[in-house]
Every structure is written in C-alpha cells, then in structure tokens.
C-alpha positions in Angstrom: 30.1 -12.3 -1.3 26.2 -12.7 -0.4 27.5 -16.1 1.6 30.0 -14.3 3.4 27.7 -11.6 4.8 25.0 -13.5 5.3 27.6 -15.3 7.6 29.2 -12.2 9.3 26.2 -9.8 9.7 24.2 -11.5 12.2 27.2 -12.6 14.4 28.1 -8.7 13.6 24.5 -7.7 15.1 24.4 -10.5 17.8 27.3 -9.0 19.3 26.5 -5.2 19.1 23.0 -4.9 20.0 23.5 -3.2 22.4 25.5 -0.6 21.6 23.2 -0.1 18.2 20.1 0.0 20.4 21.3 2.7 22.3 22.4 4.7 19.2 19.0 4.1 17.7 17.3 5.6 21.3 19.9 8.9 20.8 18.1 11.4 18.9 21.1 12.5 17.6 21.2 9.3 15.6 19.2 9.9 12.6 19.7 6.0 11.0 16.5 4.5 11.8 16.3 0.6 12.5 15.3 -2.1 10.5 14.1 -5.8 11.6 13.4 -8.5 9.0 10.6 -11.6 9.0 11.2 -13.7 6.1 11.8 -17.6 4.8 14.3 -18.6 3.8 17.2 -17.1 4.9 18.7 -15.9 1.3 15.5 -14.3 1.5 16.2 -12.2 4.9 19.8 -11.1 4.1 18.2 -10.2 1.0 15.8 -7.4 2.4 18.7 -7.1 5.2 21.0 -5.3 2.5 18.1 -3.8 1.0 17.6 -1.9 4.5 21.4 -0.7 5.0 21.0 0.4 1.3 18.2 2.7 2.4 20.1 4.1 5.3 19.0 1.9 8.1 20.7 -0.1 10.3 19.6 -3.8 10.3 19.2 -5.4 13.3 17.9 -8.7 14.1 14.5 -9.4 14.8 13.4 -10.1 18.2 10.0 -9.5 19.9 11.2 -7.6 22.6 13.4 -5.2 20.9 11.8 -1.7 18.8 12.9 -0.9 15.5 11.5 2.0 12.9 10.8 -0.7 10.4 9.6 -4.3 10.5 10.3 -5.7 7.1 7.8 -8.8 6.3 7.7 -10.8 3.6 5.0 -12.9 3.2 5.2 -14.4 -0.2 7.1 -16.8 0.3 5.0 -18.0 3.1 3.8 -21.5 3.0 3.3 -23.4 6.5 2.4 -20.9 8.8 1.2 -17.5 6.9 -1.5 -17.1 10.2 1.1 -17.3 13.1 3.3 -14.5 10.8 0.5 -12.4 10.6 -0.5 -12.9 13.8 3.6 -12.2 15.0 3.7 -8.9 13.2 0.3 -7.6 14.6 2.0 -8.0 17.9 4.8 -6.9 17.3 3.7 -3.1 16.0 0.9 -3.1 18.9 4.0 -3.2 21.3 6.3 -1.0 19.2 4.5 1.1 17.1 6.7 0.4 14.5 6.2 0.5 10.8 5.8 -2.4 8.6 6.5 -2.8 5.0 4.5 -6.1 3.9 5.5 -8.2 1.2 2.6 -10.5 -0.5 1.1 -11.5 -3.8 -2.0 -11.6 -5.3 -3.1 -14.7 -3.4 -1.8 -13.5 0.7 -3.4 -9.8 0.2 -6.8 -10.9 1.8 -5.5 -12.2 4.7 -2.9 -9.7 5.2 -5.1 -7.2 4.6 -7.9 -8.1 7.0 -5.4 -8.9 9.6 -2.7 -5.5 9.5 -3.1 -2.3 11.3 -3.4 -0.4 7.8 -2.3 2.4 9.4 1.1 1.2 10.1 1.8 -0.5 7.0 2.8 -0.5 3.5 1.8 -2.8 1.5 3.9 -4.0 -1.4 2.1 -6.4 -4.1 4.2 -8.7 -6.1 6.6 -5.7 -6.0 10.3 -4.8 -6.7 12.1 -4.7 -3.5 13.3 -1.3 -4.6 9.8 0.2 -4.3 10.4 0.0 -0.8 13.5 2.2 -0.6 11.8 5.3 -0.7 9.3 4.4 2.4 12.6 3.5 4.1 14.5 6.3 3.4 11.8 8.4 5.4 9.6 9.7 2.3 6.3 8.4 4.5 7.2 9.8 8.3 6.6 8.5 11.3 4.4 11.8 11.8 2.5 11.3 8.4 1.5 7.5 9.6 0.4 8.4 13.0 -1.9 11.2 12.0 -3.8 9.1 9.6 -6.3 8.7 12.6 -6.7 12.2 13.1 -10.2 12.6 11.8 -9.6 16.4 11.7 -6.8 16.3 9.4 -6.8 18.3 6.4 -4.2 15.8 4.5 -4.3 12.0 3.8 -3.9 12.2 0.5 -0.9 14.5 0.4 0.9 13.0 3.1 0.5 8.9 1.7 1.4 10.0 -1.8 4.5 12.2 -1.7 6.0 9.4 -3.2 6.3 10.4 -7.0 7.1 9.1 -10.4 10.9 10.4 -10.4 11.5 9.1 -6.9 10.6 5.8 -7.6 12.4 5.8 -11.2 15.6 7.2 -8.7 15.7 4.1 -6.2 15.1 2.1 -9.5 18.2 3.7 -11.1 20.4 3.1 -7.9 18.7 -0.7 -7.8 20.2 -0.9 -11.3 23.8 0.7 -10.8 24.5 -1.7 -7.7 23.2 -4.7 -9.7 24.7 -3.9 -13.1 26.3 -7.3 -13.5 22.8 -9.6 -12.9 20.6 -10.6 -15.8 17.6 -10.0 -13.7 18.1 -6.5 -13.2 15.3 -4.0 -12.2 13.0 -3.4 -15.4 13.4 -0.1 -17.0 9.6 0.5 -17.1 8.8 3.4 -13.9 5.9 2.8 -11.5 2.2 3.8 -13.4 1.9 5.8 -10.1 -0.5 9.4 -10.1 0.2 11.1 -7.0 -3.5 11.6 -5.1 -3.9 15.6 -5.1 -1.6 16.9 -2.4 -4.5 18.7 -0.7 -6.7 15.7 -0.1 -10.5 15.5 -1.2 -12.3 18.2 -0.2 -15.5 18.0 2.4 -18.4 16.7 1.1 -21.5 20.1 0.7 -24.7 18.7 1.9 -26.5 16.5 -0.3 -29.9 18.3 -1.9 -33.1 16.7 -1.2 -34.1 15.7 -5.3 -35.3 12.7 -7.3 -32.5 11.6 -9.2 -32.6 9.0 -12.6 -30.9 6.3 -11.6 -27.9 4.9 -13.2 -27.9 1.0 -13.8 -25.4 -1.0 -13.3 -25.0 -2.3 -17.1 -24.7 1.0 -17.6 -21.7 1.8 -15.1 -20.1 -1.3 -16.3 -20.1 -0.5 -20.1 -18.7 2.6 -18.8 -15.9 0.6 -17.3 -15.6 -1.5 -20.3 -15.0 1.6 -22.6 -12.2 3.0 -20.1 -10.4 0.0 -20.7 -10.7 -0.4 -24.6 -8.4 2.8 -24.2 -5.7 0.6 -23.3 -5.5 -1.3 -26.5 -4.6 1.8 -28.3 -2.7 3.5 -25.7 -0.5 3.0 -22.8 -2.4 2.3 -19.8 -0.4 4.9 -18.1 -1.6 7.6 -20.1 -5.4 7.7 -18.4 -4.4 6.2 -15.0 -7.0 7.1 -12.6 -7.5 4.7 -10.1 -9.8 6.8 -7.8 -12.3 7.2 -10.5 -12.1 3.4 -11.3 -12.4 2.4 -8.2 -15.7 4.8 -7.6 -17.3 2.8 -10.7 -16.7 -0.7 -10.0 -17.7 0.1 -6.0 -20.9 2.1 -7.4 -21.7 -0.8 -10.1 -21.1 -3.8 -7.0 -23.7 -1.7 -5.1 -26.6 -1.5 -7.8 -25.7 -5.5 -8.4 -26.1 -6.3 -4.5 -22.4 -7.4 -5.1 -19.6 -7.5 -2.1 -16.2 -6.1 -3.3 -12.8 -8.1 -2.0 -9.9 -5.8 -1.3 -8.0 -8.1 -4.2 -10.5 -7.7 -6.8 -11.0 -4.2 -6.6 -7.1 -3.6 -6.8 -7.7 -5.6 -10.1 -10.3 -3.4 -10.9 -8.2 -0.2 -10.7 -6.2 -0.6 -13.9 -3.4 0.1 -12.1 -0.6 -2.0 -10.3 -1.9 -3.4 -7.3 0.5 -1.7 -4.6 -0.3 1.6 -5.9 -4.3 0.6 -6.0 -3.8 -0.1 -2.5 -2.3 3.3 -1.0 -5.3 4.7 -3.0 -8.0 2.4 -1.3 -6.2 2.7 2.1 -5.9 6.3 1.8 -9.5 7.0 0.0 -10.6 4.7 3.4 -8.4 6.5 5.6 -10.6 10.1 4.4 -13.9 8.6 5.0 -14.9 8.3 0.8 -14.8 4.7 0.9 -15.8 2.0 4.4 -14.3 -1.5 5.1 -16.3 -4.6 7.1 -14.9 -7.7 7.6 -16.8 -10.8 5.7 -18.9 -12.2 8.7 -18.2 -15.8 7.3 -14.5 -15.5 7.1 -12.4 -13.1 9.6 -9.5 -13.5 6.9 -10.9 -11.4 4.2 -12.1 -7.5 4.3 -15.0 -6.3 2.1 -14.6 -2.4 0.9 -17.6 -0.6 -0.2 -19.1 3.2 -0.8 -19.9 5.1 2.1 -23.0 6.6 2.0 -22.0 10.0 0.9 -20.0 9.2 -1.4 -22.7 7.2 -2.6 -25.2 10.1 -2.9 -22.5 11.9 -4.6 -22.1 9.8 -7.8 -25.9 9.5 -7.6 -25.5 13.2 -8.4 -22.8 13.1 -10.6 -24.4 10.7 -12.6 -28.1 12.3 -12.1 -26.5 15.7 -13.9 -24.6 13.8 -16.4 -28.1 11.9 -17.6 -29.8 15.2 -17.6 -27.2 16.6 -20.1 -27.1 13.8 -22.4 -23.5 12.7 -21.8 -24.6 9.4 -20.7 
C-alpha cells in the first residue's frame, strides 16, 4: 500500500497544485500546507503521510512555492548536510514558513548554528509522532512570530502548551494506525515539564554586596547528587531541566569552560528535544545568550547572561549563609 501511494501522491500533487495552492491562500481553508526535504524517498512519503495525518495537506516541495510547514529531515543526511541547511535557511527567509527539523545527536550543532531558531522545531532522535501536535497547530504561527517581541510577557507559556497527555494522545493515535507493525510507538510518554505558563518573571535589580563564592567542584557535586536520584527513582520524577541547565552553565563559567548546544542538552537529564525548547525558549527570554564559536561557524556556544549570572551568585550566596550548602 506504502508503494502504491508513494506512486500516486506525487503525480496526485503534480497535477493539482494549483488548485491546492489557491485553497491554501483562501482563509476559509483552515488545512495548512506541508512540504517535505528528506533522503530517500521511503523516507519522504514517510513524513508525507505523517503530515495528512496531522491535518495538512502535503504538497511537494519547491522553492518557489509557500507552505505552513517545511518538514526536514536531516538524519539521514550524508553527502550534502551543508547545501540542506543552507536550502531550508532560504527557503523560510522567503516564506516565513515553519520548520520541523529532524537530526540526531551528531547534526544538532550544525543545524543549530545554522536555523532561524525562531522558526523551527527541533526534533532529536525523535518519534515522528512528536511532531503531530506542532502540526496540528498547538505552536501558532502567532506564538512563533512573537518570540522576537522583546516586550512580551509569554515565551514560556506560548513554546510549552504542548503537555504530557497531548503527546501521550498523538502517541496513542500513532499506535492505533500502526497496530499490525512490530516497531510500534513505545508505550513510555515524553519526560516533558511544561515551563510555567507565565514565563520567568523580570529580573529586581541586583544589590551591591560581597558574596562567598561558590566553586565549581562544588556546583558539580551538586550535579552529581541530582543524578544519583536516578538510580533509585525514575528520572521523570525530579525532571527539571531549567535548573540543570543553570548549574552545568554556572559550573562551565567558574571552569573558564565553553558549553556546546549538544552537550548541555546532555546535561539536562532530560530527552534532548525537550532540552532544546527549554534552551531556545530560556534564550528566547534573555536568561541564557548564544555566540557562535569564532573557529567554527557550524557550532553555537550557549552560556549565562550576566544577570542571570548575578542571580545564582545570590542564590547560592544566601544558600552558603544558611548552611544548606
């Protein structure tokens, strides 16, 4: 049945362009369109289906034609990962469509570094059913474009509406549709915490004090003790991959160390597309800055901003004082 479609869809589309092009300009029509990038072709009508069963219409890709969504997959990517990248950055500087990006472990940095963050979503050695909700419209248009609005009182709420139940939901569906395959969808959910729906709060002004100063051994036995938790309990349980993220950032600092976007999704302790809305959207609100590494354009180095900084200086400075470090 998968030969057959993969036959008949693109002459299907090839045909009707067109006509879908002008239902995807009427505002009446409220099926946005998809467009898929991948190698090899099982993979595209792959991602193709997985964008009808979203409620989009899949159309194929072409420069010069919008769609809502640009579906990339990247992990498969072997000869030419730098002309993809390069492709898709195009493509959504002409468009302003959205992307949902496909990559592992190993293509993050240079997908990362090269991406409009802004305009993507970034799914990590992922099921492909973790991108059903972002199709189905839980992240809007609206929500992605005002994550440059400085004076925005959201970020937080409006990249994490996604919840535990949704996801478990498009899993469930995954699994009814492909009942009869072996490799079905796992039965374990996302370890996803929703970001606090009304953002992080402003920054008060930082007092004028001496502070002790925390040392990094410190900050990384306190790292090292979060994580013995998970031989005893599920890792799930004390997810909190702002607060990890803070540490390792804070402890990299103190060690004169440069954090990659890769390792501090490993650092986390949660999966890595989930680590990645929060470092995107912790970025996004000013608590965490990005550079690019000046010898290599192809990776991105995250680090503290300076209040936020001053801030666990603080935190920790009160914590000394009290004996509870």
């Amino acid at each position: 049945m998968l030969e057959i479609r993969q036959h008949l869809v693109p002459n299907m589309l090839s045909e009707n362009r067109t006509k879908i092009l002008k239902k995807a300009d009427n505002p009446s029509n409220t099926r946005p369109t998809a467009a898929v990038i991948a190698e090899p072709p099982g993979r595209r009508a792959e991602l193709e289906l997985l964008a009808r069963a979203s409620g989009c219409v899949a159309v194929a890709h072409d420069p010069d034609l919008h769609t809502d969504y640009l579906l990339a997959d990247l992990s498969s990517e072997m000869e030419r990962p730098t002309d993809s990248l390069s492709e898709i950055v195009r493509y959504l500087e002409r468009h302003r469509s959205t992307a949902v990006v496909w990559t592992n472990m190993d293509g993050l940095e240079a997908a990362y570094a090269a991406l409009p963050q802004w305009q993507c979503h970034f799914l990590i050695e992922a099921d492909d059913v973790d991108a059903m909700p972002i199709l189905a419209g839980v992240f809007g248009r609206g929500a992605m474009d005002r994550l440059h609005d400085r004076d925005r009182d959201v970020g937080f709420g409006s990249l994490h509406r996604i919840s535990d139940e949704l996801v478990e939901f498009a899993r469930t569906l995954a699994k009814m549709a492909e009942s009869e395959r072996q490799s079905g969808v796992a039965d374990k959910p996302v370890s996803f915490r929703p970001a606090p729906l009304g953002g992080f709060q402003a920054f008060p002004a930082a007092k004028a004090e001496t502070r002790p100063a925390i040392e990094a051994q410190g900050l990384r036995e306190i790292i090292k003790a979060r994580r013995l938790r998970d031989l005893f309990f599920e890792s799930e349980l004390f997810a909190d991959p702002a607060w990890d993220i803070l540490l390792d950032l804070k402890a990299a600092a103190l060690e004169g160390q440069s954090v990659s976007v890769s390792s501090l999704c490993i650092a986390a302790a949660v999966p890595p597309t989930t680590a990645l809305r929060w470092v995107t959207a912790m970025t996004e609100n000013g608590m965490l800055v990005r550079r690019q590494d000046p010898d290599d354009a192809r990776r991105v180095f995250i680090g503290l901003s300076e209040e936020t900084s001053a801030k666990l200086d603080d935190y920790f400075a009160a914590a000394i004082s009290r004996g509870s470090i």
